[in-house]
N, C-alpha and C positions, 0 to 999 in steps of 0.2 A: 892539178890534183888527180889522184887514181883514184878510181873508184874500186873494192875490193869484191869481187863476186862474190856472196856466201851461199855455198850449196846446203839448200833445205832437208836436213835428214827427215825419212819418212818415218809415222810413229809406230809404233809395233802396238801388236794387237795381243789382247790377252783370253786364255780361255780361261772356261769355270769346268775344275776337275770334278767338280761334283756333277755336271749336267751337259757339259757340252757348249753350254754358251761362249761366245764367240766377241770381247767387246771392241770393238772398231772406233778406234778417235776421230777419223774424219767423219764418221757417222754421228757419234753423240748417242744419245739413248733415253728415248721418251720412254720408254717400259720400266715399271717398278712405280717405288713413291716417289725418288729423287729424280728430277730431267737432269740431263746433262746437254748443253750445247755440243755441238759437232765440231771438232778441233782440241776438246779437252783432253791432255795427256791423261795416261792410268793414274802416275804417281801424281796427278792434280785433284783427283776424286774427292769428292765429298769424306769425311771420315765417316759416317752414317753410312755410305752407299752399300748398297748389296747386291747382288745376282738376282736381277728383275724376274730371272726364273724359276729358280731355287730359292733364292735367299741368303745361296752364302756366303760367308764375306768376305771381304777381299784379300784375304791372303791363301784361299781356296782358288785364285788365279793364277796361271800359269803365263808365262811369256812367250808364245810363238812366232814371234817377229812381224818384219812386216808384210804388209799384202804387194808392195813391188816386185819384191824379187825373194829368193831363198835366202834364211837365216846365216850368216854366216861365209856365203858365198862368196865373196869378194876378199875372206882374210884366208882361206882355203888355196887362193886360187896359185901359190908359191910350193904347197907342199905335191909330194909323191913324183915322179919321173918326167914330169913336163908334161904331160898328157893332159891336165885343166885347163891348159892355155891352149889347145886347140881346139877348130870349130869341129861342127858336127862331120862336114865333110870329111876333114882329115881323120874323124877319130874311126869312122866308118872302112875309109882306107886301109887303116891302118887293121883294124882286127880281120875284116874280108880278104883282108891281103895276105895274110898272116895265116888264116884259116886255107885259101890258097896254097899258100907254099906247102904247111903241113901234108895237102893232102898230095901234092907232086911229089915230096920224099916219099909217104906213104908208097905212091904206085911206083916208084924210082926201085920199092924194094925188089917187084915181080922181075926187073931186069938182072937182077942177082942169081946165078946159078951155083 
């Protein structure tokens, strides 16, 4: 028998554009009238629920993803010149490097008479 790894996606967090609130699934949310347990997705919520701080309701929420890593970063990571898939070092390299050369043409002009 195999056993099948399932990788846990994390759940994305949603704000309130009216106020700023912030709702975090693996927190849950005792503020307001409704509790909610900790682990409850957005799309699980109560149809009652509201913005513990405001009040407003939830379609006044927005989707900023999750608290892991940045929204979207990992389907980004194929577009633009190859330069996403290198670490910090190289990308450092690479503009320091770059900013270098510039300025050796630069003084390479004074040798021109």
């Amino acid at each position: 028998m195999s056993e099948q790894a399932t990788e846990v996606q994390p759940l994305d967090q949603y704000e309130c554009r009216a106020c700023g609130y912030v709702y975090e699934p693996n927190k849950g949310s005792s503020m307001g009238k409704v509790a909610v347990p900790a682990g409850t997705p957005f799309e699980e919520l109560p149809g009652g629920w509201r913005c513990p701080v405001c009040g407003a309701p939830r379609s006044q929420f927005a989707n900023i993803g999750s608290k892991e890593g940045p929204s979207g970063f990992k389907e980004n990571l194929n577009y633009g010149l190859g330069v996403n898939t290198l670490s910090s070092q190289q990308k450092n390299l690479l503009i320091f490097g770059g900013l270098a050369l510039g300025f050796l043409f630069f003084m390479s002009l004074y040798a021109l008479k």
